[in-house]
N, C-alpha and C positions, 0 to 999 in steps of 0.2 A: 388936441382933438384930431382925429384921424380922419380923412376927405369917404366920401359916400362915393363909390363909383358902381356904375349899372356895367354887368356881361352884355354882350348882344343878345343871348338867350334868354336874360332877366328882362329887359325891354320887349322881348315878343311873349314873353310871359303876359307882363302887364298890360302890352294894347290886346293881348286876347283877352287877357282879363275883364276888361273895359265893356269888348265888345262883347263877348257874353253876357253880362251883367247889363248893358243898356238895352239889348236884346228881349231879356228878361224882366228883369226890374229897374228901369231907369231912377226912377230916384233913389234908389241905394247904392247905384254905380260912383257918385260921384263921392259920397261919404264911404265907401270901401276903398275909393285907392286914394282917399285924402287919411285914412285911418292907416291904409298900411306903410303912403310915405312917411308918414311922423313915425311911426315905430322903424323904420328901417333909419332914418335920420338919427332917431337917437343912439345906434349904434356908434353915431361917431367920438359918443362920449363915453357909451359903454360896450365895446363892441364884444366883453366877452359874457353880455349879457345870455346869449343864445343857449343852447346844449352841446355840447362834442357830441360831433358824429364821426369823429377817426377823419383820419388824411388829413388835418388841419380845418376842416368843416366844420360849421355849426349851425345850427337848426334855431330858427326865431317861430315861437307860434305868437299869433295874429289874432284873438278874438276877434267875431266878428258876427252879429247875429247868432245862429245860433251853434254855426262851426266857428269858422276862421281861416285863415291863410298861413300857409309856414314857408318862413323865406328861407333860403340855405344861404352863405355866404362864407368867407373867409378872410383874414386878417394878410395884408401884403405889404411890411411896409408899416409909410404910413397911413396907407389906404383902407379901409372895410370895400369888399369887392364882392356885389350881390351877383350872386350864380342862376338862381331861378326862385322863381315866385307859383306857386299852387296853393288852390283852395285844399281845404285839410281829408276833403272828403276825393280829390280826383289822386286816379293810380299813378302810381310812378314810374 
């Protein structure tokens, strides 16, 4: 099983993540980033679960209501190494 490691980028992803979502709808804040860390945890058992996006990337979509979130990450190693976290609807 391969270890889960967060970018810096991925970590400010997520506390804005948070803080938008408590901003707006507090009580789904907390089951949204308890639903996207299981799904990114379970990378470490399938990490080639995602899509290829080229360069060694892959793309996890997230349902989640009634979009979702899509994490990117890549394999290093024996690490899954999360790059950034977005809701499916914000631009890139």
């Amino acid at each position: 099983m391969k270890s889960i490691e967060f970018d810096q980028r991925a970590r400010r992803d997520l506390m804005k993540l948070r803080r938008w979502l408590v901003s707006r709808a507090p009580s789904a804040a907390d089951r949204a980033i308890d639903v996207i860390m299981k799904s990114v945890g379970s990378l470490g058992e399938l990490p080639d679960r995602g899509r290829r996006k080229g360069h060694g990337m892959r793309e996890l979509y997230i349902p989640f209501g009634a979009h979702g979130y899509v994490v990117q990450y890549r394999q290093q190693g024996d690490a899954v190494v999360i790059l950034r976290i977005r809701h499916s609807l914000e631009r890139r």
